[in-house]
N, C-alpha and C positions, 0 to 999 in steps of 0.2 A: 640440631639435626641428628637422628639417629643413625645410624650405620647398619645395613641387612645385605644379604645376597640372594641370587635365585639362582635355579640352575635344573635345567629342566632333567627330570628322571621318569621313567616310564609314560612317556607320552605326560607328564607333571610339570608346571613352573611351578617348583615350591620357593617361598619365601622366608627365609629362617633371620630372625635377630643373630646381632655377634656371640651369643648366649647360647647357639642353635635350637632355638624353641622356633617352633612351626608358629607364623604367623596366617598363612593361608595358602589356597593352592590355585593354582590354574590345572583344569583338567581338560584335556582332548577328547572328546566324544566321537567316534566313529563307527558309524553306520554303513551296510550296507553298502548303501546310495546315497550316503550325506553324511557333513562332519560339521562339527558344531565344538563349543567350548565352555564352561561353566567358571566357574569359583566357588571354592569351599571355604569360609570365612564363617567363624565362629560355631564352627560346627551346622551351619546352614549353605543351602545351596542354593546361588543365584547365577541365570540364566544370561549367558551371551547371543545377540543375535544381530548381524550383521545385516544393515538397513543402507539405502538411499544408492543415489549413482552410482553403478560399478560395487556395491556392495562396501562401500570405502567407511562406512560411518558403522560406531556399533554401540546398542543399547546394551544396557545391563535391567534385569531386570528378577524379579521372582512374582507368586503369586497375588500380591499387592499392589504390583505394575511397573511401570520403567521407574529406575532409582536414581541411574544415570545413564545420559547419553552423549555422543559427540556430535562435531558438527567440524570436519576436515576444514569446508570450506573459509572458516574462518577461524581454526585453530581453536577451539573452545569443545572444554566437558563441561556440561551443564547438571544441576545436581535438580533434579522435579519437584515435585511436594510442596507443601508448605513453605519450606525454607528454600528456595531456592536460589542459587549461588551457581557464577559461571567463573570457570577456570579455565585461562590461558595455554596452549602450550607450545611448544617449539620441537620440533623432529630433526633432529641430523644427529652426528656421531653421539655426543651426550643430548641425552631426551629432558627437558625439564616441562615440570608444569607449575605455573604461577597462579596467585590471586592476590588480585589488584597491584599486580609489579613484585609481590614479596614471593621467592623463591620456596616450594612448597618439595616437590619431590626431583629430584635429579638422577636415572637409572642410566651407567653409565655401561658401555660391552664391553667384559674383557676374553676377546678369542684367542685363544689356548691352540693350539694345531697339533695337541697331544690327544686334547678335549673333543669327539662325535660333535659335543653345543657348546655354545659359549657360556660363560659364567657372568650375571650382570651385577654389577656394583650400586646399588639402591641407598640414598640418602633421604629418609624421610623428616620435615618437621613434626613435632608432639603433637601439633595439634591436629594434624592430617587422618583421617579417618581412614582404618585399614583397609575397607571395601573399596575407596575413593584410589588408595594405593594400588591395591590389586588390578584394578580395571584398568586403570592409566599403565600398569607396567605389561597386563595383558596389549594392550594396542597401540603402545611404542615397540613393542616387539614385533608385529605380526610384520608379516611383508606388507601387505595392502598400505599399512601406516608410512612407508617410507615415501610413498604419493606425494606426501605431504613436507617431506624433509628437504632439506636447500644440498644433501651431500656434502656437509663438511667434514 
């Protein structure tokens, strides 16, 4: 498992290796009349869009189509395409997401009361794909996501 942190800056979750090389970002889009959120991963931008009851589920997606999505109701990010492959996950204090029982990303809050945001402690495995990381640490953070959390 590698070791990264995020920490939101200008309306940004940036994701930095212990190296502080930019692995990718979450970005807050605010409109007008409506707010939205993206990720910037490999220098391309892919599309957040909050779907299903209560708006509690959310795709990832770019011009090629949903890449991934969740599914609250039964704790699972689903990968689309070809290859598709569904991941576990678990919400309360530390966030993890598994596949098939093997522990894959673990984003853990550490709140600072010096800190506006909290700072999150991010443990990813190597073979975890960084956009899979991004989306999963976007929607263990959101409020909405805590629906899903047991509060421990």
């Amino acid at each position: 498992m590698k070791k990264y942190t995020a920490q939101i800056n200008n309306k940004q979750l940036v994701l930095v290796s212990e190296d502080q090389k930019e692995i990718g970002r979450i970005v807050e889009l605010n409109k007008f009349f409506s707010s939205g959120y993206y990720i910037i991963f490999n220098s391309r931008s892919y599309d957040i869009r909050n779907v299903g009851f209560l708006k509690n589920d959310a795709e990832l997606f770019n011009s090629k189509g949903v890449i991934y999505f969740t599914d609250l109701g039964k704790e699972r990010i689903i990968k689309s395409g070809a290859d598709v492959r569904i991941y576990n996950f678990k919400l309360s204090k530390t966030n993890q997401l598994f596949e098939k029982g093997k522990l894959l990303i673990e984003v853990i809050t550490e709140e600072k009361r010096k800190l506006k945001y909290p700072i999150y402690h991010v443990e990813i495995d190597e073979s975890v794909d960084g956009l899979l990381a991004l989306f999963f640490l976007h929607y263990s953070t959101q409020e909405f996501s805590s629906i899903g959390g047991d509060g421990d």
